[in-house]
C-alpha positions, 0 to 999 in steps of 0.5 A: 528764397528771392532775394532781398532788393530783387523782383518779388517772383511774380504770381496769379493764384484763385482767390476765395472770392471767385476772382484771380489776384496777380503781383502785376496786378497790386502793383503801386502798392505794398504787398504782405503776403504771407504762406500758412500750413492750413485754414483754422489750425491754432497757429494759423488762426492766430497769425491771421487773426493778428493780421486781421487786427491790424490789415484795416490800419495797414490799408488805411495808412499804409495802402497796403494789402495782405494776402494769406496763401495755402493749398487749402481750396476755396471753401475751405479759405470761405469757411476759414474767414466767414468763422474769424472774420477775416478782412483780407483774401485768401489764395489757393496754391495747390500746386505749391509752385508760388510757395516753391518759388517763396522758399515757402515749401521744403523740407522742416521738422514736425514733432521731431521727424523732417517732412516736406511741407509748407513753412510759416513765411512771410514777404513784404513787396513794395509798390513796385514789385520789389522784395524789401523784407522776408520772414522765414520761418515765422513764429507767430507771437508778436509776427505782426507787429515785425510786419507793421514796423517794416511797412512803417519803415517803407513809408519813410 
């Protein structure tokens, strides 16, 4: 996992929407971004759902801008928002190379037994590309507001 008061590990993954989201490109404002085993599974749904409810206050008084990132492809990421609505982009890592660099895929327990996978994170950015917070290991309940009162916090 980077470290805390360090560059962000930098990034440039497919988008659902056609296009290509770099960091370097976000930079000037915040960036949550944020790594999820698999598009409209329950535990999934629900954070991206709470970070729907929440990205339109995010931007508007924050300028802050969400991203949701699996391995999941493009249509899958299009069914996934066109089903929940959601209001923020999604990324494609399928080769798991920004999550590897996140500390977001490695070794976690499902169902009692270790396996190799994606694990629940998320990572705050400031404007200038900065790592200011991480959540490793997220569980979902009450995870966005942990995010909104570390992005307030970024505006003081």
């Amino acid at each position: 996992m980077p470290e805390i008061g360090q560059p962000a590990p930098p990034f440039s993954l497919p988008a659902d929407d056609g296009t290509t989201v770099s960091l370097a490109g976000l930079h000037g404002r915040p960036v949550v971004l944020y790594f999820y085993p698999r598009d409209d599974t329950p535990g999934c749904t629900i954070e991206a759902c709470d970070f729907r409810d929440h990205n339109q206050a995010w931007a508007d008084d924050l300028d802050a801008v969400v991203l949701g990132v699996s391995a999941d492809g493009a249509a899958a990421h299009q069914r996934f928002r066109k089903k929940y609505g959601l209001n923020f982009v999604l990324l494609t890592d399928a080769d798991k190379e920004v999550m590897r660099s996140y500390g977001a895929f490695g070794a976690k327990v499902m169902y009692g037994k270790q396996i190799m996978g994606i694990i629940r994170s998320t990572f705050l950015i400031d404007a200038q590309g900065v790592l200011v917070k991480a959540w490793p290991k997220v569980a979902v309940k009450g995870h966005a507001e942990a995010v909104q009162a570390a992005l307030q916090q970024l505006k003081r």
